[in-house]
N, C-alpha and C positions, 0 to 999 in steps of 0.2 A: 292247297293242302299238300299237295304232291310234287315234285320237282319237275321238267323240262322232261328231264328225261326219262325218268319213272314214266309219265304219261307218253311216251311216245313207244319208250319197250311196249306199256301195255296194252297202247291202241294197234301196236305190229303186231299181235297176236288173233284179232280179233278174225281174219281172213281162216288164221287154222283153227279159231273156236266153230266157228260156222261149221267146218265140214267135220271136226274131230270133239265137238263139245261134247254129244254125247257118250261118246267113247269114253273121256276122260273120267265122266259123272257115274259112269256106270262101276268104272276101274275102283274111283274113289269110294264111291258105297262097299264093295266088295273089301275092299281092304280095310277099311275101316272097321266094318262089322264083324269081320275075322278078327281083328287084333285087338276089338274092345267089345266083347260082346254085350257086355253092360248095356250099353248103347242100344240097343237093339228092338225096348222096348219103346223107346221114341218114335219107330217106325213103321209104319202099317203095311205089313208083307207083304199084301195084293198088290200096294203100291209099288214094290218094286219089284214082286215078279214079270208086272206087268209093263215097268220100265217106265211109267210114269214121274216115279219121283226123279230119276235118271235127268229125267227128258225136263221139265222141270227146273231142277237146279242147273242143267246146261244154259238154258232159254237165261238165266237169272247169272248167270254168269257173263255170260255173252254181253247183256245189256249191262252188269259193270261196267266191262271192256270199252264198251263202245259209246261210254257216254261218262268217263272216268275223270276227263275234263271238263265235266257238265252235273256234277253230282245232284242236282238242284231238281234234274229232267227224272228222277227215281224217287224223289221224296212219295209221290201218291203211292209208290207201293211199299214202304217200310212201316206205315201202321199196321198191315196185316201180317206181316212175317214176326215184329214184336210181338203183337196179339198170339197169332200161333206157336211162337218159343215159350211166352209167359204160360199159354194154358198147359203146354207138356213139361213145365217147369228144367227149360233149359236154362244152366246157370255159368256163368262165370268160365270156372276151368275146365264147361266142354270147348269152348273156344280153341284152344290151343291144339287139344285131339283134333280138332275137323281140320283145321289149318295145317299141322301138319302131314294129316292124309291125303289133303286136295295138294300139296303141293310135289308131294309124293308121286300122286297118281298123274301129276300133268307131266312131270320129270319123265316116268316109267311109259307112258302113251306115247308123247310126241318127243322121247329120245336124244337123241344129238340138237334137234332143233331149239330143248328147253336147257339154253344154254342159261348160266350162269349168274347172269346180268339180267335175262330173264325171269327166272326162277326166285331173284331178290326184289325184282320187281315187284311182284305178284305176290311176295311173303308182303310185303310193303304194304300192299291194297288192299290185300286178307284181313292185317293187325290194324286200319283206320277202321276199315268197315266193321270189322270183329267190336273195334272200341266203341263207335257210334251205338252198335245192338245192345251191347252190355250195360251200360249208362240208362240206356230207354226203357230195357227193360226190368233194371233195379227198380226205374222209377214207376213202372207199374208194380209191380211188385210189395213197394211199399205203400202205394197208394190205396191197393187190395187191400191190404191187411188194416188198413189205417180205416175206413168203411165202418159202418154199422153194423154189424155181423159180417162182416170180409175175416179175410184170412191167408197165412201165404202159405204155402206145399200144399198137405193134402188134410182134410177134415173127413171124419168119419158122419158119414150119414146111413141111417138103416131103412128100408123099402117098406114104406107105410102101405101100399097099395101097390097094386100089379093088375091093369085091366086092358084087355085087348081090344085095339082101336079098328082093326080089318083083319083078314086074314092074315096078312104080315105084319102089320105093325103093333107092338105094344107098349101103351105107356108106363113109367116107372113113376111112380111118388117118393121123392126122397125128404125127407126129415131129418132135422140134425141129432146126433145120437145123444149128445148133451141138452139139447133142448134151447140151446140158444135163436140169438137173432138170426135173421138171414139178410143177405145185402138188398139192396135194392138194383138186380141190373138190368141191360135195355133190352126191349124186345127185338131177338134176332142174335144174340150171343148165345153163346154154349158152354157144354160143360165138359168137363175133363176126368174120366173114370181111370184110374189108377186099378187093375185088374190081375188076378193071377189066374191062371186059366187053364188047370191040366198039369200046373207046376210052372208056367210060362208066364214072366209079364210081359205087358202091357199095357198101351194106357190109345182111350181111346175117347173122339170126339161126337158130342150127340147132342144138337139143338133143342135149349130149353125151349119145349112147344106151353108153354102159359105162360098168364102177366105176370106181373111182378108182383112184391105183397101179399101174395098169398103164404099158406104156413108152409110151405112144401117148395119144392123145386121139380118140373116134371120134366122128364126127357121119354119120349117115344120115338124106339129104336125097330128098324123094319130088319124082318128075320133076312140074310144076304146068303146064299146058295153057298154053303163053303166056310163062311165065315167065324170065325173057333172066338169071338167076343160076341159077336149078335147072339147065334143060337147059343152059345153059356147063360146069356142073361137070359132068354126064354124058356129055355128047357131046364136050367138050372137053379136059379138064384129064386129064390121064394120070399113072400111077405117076411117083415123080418133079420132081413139078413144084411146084414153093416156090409157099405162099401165104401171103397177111399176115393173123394172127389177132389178136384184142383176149383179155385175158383173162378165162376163165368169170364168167357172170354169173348175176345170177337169182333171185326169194327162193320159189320155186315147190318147195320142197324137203321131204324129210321131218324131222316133228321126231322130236329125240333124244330128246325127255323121255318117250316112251312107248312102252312094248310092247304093247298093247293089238292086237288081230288087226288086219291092213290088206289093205283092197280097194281093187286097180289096176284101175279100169274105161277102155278106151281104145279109141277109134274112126281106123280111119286111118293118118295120119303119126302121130295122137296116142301110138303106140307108144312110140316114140325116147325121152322122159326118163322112161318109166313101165320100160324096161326097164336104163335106170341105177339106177335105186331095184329094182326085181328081183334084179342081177345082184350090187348093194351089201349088200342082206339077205335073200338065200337062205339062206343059211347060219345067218343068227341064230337059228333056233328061232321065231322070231314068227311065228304065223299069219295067211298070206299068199296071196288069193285074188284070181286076177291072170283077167281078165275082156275079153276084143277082142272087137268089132264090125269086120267089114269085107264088101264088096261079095262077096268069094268069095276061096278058096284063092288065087287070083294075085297079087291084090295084100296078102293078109299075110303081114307079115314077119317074121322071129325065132319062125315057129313052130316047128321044132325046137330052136331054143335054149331057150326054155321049156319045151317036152317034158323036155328033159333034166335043164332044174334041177327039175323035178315030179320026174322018177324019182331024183334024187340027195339029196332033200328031204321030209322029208314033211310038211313044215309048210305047202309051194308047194303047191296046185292051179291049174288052168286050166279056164276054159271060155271058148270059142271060139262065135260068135256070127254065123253067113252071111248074109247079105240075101239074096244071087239063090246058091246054089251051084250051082257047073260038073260034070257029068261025074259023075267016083264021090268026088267031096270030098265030106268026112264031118265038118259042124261038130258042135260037143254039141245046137246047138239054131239052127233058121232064122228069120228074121226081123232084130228089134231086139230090144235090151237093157232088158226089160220091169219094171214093179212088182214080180210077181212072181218073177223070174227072178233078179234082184239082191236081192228079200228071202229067198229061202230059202239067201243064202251069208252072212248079217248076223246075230250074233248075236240071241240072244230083247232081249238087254238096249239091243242098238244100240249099246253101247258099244266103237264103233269108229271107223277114221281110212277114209274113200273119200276117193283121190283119184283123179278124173279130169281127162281133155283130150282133145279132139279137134274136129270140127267141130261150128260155134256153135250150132246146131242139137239135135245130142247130147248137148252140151252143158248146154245149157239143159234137157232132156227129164232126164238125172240130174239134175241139180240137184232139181227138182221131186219124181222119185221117191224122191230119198232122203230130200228133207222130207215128204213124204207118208209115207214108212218110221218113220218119228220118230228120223234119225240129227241130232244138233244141227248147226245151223249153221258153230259153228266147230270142227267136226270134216268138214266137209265141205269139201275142196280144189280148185283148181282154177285153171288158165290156161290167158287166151287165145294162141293165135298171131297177133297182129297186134295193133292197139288194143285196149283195154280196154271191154268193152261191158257192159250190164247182163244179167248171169246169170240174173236171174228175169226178161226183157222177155218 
């Protein structure tokens, strides 16, 4: 794809992306977001106050660099970066805005050193990669809309129902305002709220927590300390009131090709698309060992829902997992979701699918226990809520 030398500029960089990536990534949001404010709603503020998204696109940069002769060794990660431009409906001529920001900003960081030959390098690697996104994600895009009730930008739905699932969490019933079809999508994708909020957009991501088929679309969204799109929908938005959606996205989903036993480990909010994958294959026969971590009885949610698909099921078990528990709440076990506590629901042979989600934390602590368990790598699942981060850091 690239010449000799284009790959050899761009792998000579890769030594100053290490120590100046993030700098660069940081520069280039700032600038970008100053001189196209537009833009702005594509981006969840916490995420870069907190220097995540920063961190983030440097990590994702870096592994261009360093594997730009090897394109092939990146393919596992571009279904989810399509997934995520198609749900915030990133189109075509933002292309050119980012690219020339990023090249902007590597120029202005690293100085004299982004010489010339450099700098055309990397516009080089920008405009293939740029083409590759753009292509993939038209083809999702018409693929949406081509669906049974799909559709492409935003569709208006109104909030049939508003009922709170814990203390923070509450779920939304959305409806289509027309009354049409709704798509069939997989348990474990999400939805995309196009929002104004105070006068402000944005657009924001919320796991459809039910199966598919049903008349509604639900998303249960946990109130976040601070947060000017959680608490508007809780405090604000009433039965009734039309909002603008993008259509489901996601590739966080279960695959078809196996009945093999599945453990739902989920901490949190992490509940929401672990109980669309619950609610989608209760019924299958496949055994299915559905496992929450949460602070206490208050804030988890859908515990009676699973109680029940346990008792209507006997493939479903649950155990339920307290940190500090309140009062006379009764988990199966206190603490955290341990080595051993997740190895005695895992077959002898390991031959099975965990996926979890939740905070980056618990996260990372499964990940580990269940390579320490000898469950394989790609049987083990998982996504972040917000940037992409490294699961083993």
């Amino acid at each position: 794809m690239f010449s000799a030398q284009t790959i050899a500029l761009i792998k000579a960089t890769v030594p100053v992306l290490k120590q100046h990536g993030e700098a660069i990534t940081t520069h280039f949001y700032q600038l970008m977001l100053r001189e196209h404010p537009e833009l702005k709603a594509f981006f969840n503020e916490a995420h870069q106050a907190h220097g995540t998204q920063a961190r983030a696109l440097a990590g994702a940069v870096l592994a261009y660099a360093a594997n730009i002769d090897r394109l092939e060794a990146l393919a596992g990660a571009l279904p989810r970066i399509i997934q995520k431009h198609v749900s915030l409906g990133v189109e075509a001529q933002h292309y050119p805005i980012v690219g020339q920001c990023l090249l902007r900003a590597i120029k202005e960081v690293l100085g004299e050193a982004a010489t010339d030959d450099i700098i055309a390098a990397w516009g080089e690697a920008y405009t293939a990669l740029a083409n590759i996104l753009i292509a993939a994600e038209e083809q999702v895009y018409q693929d949406n809309a081509a669906k049974l009730g799909g559709w492409r930008g935003t569709r208006a739905f109104k909030v049939a129902r508003k009922e709170p699932e814990s203390e923070l969490i509450t779920s939304f019933y959305l409806e289509p305002t027309n009354g049409g079809a709704l798509p069939a999508f997989q348990p474990g994708q999400y939805l995309t709220l196009v929002l104004k909020v105070h006068g402000q957009e944005m657009r924001r991501n919320y796991s459809l927590s039910d199966a598919p088929g049903k008349p509604w679309l639900r998303i249960s969204v946990k109130r976040e300390a601070g947060g000017l799109a959680s608490n508007w929908l809780h405090d604000e938005v009433q039965v009734g009131q039309e909002l603008q959606v993008q259509a489901p996205s996601g590739d966080f989903v279960l695959s078809e090709a196996t009945t093999r036993p599945l453990v739902l480990v989920t901490g949190g909010v992490g509940i929401t698309p672990a109980m669309s994958m619950l609610e989608a294959n209760a019924a299958s026969g496949r055994p299915i060992h559905f496992i929450h971590a949460a602070r206490h009885g208050g804030v988890h949610a859908f515990r009676d829902r699973v109680d029940e698909l346990a008792a209507q099921h006997a493939n479903v078990r649950a155990t339920y997992v307290y940190e500090q528990p309140r009062g006379a709440e009764r988990p199966h076990t206190i603490g955290r979701v341990t080595q051993d506590l997740l190895g005695q629901h895992l077959p002898a042979d390991r031959d099975v699918d965990v996926y979890f989600i939740g905070p980056k934390p618990f996260m990372q602590a499964i990940y580990q226990i269940g390579r320490d368990l000898g469950v394989q790598p790609s049987q083990l699942r998982y996504e972040f809520f917000g940037p992409m981060e490294a699961i083993t850091a």
